[in-house]
C-alpha positions, -999 to 999 in steps of 0.1 A, spaced: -159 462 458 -134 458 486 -104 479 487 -72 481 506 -57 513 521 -25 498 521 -24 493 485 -20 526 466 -38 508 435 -65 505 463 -68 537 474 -70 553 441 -91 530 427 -114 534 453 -108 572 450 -123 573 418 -150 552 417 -160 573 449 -156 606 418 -177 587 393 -207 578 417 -203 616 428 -203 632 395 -234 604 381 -255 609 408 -255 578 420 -265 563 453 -237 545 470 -228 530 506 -197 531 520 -186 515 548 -158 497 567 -152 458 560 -157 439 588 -128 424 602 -142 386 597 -139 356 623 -117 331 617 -123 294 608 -100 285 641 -123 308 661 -152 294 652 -141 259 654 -130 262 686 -160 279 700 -179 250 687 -156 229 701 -159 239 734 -198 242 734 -199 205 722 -172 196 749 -193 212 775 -230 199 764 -211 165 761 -198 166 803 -231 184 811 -251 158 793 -272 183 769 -276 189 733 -248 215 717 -282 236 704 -291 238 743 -259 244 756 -253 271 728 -285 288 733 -296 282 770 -260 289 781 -237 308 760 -263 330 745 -289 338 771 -272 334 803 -235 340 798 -235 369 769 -274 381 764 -259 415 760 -239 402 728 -264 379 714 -302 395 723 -323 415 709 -356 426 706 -376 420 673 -411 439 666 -435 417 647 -443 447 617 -482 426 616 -489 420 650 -467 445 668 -458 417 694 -420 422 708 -401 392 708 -364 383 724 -346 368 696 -306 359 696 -283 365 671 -263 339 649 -223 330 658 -218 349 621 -240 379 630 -211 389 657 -177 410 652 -143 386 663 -139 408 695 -177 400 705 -172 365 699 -138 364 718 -153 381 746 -183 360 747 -156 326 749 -138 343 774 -169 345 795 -182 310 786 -151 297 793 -151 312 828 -188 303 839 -180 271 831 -146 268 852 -165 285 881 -204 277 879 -205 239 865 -170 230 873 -159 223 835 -127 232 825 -124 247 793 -93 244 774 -76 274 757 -70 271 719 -32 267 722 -41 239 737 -32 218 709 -29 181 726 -64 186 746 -82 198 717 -74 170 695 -84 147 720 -119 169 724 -125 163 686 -119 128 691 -144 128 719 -169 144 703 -165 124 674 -168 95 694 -200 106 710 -220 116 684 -249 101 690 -252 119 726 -247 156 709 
């Protein structure tokens, strides 16, 4: 259950149910929610990545990957995973959801600069309004070449 320190229902709600798993014996976990990404975020981040894989002439998989994953933010998205059979170490790269909203900002921050800098791509901001419509309608558009 999710509770709200704000609320005073909340808080003593959540009070004593902490009491009862206390006084049972009962295992429990607490542990702070998440503040979650939002839709706009994550639109616009896809946004972007397609915009940029459309003017680059890649894939949005490759572009999200090869670019905004492995060489803009590896230190956001990689990790090491540990075969538990084989014991062979392998780089993996975490999913868009598998981030906090900071991490993500910061890794669009950083996208957004390698590709004003390095490939010469401007990337709009998300107040943007006008150029982001027109992106959607792009990308729409061009489909077939994402």
């Amino acid at each position: 259950m999710i509770y709200n320190p704000i609320n005073e229902i909340d808080v003593q709600r959540s009070v004593d149910k902490l009491k009862y798993f206390i006084e049972k014996k009962k295992v429990f976990e607490l542990k702070q929610k998440q503040v979650s990404k939002t839709y706009p975020q994550l639109k616009y981040v896809h946004l972007i990545m397609g915009w940029f894989a459309l003017e680059y002439g890649e894939t949005v998989e490759y572009i999200k990957l090869e670019y905004f994953k492995k060489l803009v933010n590896p230190e956001i998205f990689e990790y090491e995973f540990i075969n538990r059979k084989t014991g062979e170490i392998r780089t993996e790269y975490k999913s868009l959801a598998d981030v906090t909203k900071d991490e993500l900002t910061l890794a669009i921050n950083r996208f957004r600069d390698y590709a004003s800098k390095e490939a010469g791509i401007y990337l709009p901001e998300p107040s943007d309004l006008t150029i982001m419509q027109q992106i959607e309608i792009e990308l729409t558009n061009n489909k077939q070449y994402l």
